[in-house]
N, C-alpha and C positions, 0 to 999 in steps of 0.2 A: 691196457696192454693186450695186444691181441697177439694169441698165441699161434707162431705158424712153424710149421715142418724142416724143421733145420739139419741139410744132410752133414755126414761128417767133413766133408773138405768146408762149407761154413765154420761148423764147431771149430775145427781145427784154424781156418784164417783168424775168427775170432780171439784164440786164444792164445794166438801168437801178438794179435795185436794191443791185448791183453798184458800181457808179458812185455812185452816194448811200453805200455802205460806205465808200468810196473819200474822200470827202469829208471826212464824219465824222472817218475819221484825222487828213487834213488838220489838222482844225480841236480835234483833242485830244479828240475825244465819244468813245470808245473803247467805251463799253458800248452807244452808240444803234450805231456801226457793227459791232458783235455780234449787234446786231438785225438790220439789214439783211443780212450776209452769210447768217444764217441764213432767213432768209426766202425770198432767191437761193436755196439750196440745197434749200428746199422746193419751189420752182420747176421747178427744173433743177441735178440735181447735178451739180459738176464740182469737178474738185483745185484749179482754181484759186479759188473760193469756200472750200474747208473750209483753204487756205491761206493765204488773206487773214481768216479768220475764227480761224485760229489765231494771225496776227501781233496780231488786234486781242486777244484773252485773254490772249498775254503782255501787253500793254501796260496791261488792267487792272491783271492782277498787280503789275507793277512800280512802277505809280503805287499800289497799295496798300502796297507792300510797303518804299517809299519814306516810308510816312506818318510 
């Protein structure tokens, strides 16, 4: 991970987009909040995005894997 110069209107899109992953869970949309973490992480990477976007991929899985 290479670390680059993230001004705050990034920080900020990211962390709305963030928040909207965040949601998504909530409400059981697990692949739309896949989207948004990754999107966050295109923004501005951080461990906590590619770790909230790794809880939403198990929770695909499981709901498939549950079919």
């Amino acid at each position: 991970m290479v670390k680059k110069e993230t001004s705050d209107a990034d920080k900020e899109a990211a962390q709305k987009l963030k928040n909207e992953g965040n949601q998504f869970m909530k409400d059981q949309k697990f692949k739309e909040a896949v989207e948004k973490y990754s999107q966050a992480i295109d923004v501005q990477e951080s461990a906590i995005y590619y770790c909230n976007r790794a809880a939403a991929y198990f929770r695909v899985w499981q709901t498939f894997k549950n079919v």
